[in-house]
C-alpha positions, 0 to 999 in steps of 0.5 A: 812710427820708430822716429815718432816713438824715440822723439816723444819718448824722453818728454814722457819719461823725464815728466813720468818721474817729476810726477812720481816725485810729486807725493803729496796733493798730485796736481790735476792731470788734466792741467797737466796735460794742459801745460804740456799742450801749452808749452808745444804751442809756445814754440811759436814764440822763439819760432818767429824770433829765429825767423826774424832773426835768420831774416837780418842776417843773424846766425847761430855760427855768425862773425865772431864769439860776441854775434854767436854768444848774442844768438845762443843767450838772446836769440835762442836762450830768451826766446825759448825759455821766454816763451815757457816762462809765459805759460808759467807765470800767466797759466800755470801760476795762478792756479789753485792747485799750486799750492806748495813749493814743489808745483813750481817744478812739476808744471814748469817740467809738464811746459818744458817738456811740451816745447822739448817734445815740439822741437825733437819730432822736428829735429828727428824728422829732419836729420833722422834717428841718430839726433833723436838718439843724441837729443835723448840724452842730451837736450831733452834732459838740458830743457828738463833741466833749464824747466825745473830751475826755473820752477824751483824759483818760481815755487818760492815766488808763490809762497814769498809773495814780498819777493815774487817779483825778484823770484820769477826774475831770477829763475827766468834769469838762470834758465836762459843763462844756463840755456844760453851758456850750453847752445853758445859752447855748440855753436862755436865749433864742432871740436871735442873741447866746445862739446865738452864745455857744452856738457859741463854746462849741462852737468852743472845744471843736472846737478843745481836741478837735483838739488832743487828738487831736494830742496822743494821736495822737504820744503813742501813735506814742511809747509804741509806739515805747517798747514796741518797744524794751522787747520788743526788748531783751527778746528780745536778753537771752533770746537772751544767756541762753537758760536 
């Protein structure tokens, strides 16, 4: 149960505070839940992709810096984020409940969490509670991380419908980039210098993410303000011209 406790714990925290973040027209938590449940089962996606790939020969440590970073950026990285990325765009996406920039985040975060949940009780259960440690504050932060720029481009193709395709596109693009980027400096080697890089990565990203979630945070304060005034001057011209 301690295992189980310290594999689940980060998920939970981390998508306590994006729901707390999340001031104005909460989403539905049973969609939510949902989105969470949904990204535990898209760890099939990356699953089988790792498994076809470790059948061919591939790993993540293989004959040189080319076959590791083609692991840690496509095999890994486009496979995980990939299969998020899925739940995002065809579940979460077209719902009527996305309806200002900072959902992107919110049910991006609620889906990347649900895999990171996934992936630490398997991790913990297999190499014990000194990963489930590092893994809290290592990469459940760096998929939190990886899920909210990709939902902060994904808030934006919502609401820029001209460019959505662009939008979805490039916040996949940055999530597996950043993903990648991370896993390969690990793979590489075990030295003091690949675990520092692997943690500039993710600093780098903890650091895009909190300005993403400035950003959409006055974004939506904007557009709701807009759409408050666009019902309001709604309401004043039926009430001049009743019929």
């Amino acid at each position: 149960m301690n295992a189980f406790a310290l594999a689940v714990a980060p998920g939970i925290a981390i998508m306590l505070v994006i729901y707390a973040l999340d001031q104005r027209n909460r989403e539905p938590l049973g969609l939510l839940v949902r989105c969470f449940l949904l990204g535990v089962l898209c760890v099939a996606l990356p699953l089988f992709v790792q498994t076809a790939a470790a059948i061919r020969g591939w790993r993540p440590s293989g004959d040189g810096l080319l076959s590791s970073a083609i692991y840690a950026f496509l095999i890994v990285g486009l496979s995980e984020e990939g299969g998020k990325y899925l739940v995002l765009r065809y579940f979460a996406y077209p719902k009527k409940a996305f309806d200002e920039p900072f959902d992107g985040i919110v049910y991006s975060v609620m889906i990347g969490m649900g895999f990171a949940t996934a992936e630490n009780i398997s991790y913990v259960y297999q190499y014990g509670i000194a990963t489930g440690w590092a893994r809290m504050f290592i990469s459940v932060p760096a998929h939190a991380c990886f899920a909210i720029l990709m939902g902060y481009y994904a808030g934006l193709a919502k609401f820029i419908p001209q460019h959505r395709g662009t939008l979805l596109f490039t916040g996949l693009f940055w999530a597996v980039m950043f993903h990648g980027a991370f896993d390969f400096f690990l793979f590489i080697g075990d030295s003091i210098f690949q675990v520092l890089a692997a943690l500039v990565c993710l600093f780098i990203a903890v650091r895009l993410s909190i300005r993403a979630i400035r950003q959409h945070r006055a974004t939506s304060r904007e557009w709701e303000r807009l759409r408050q005034e666009n019902e309001n001057a709604v309401n004043m011209e039926k009430e001049r011209d009743p019929d």
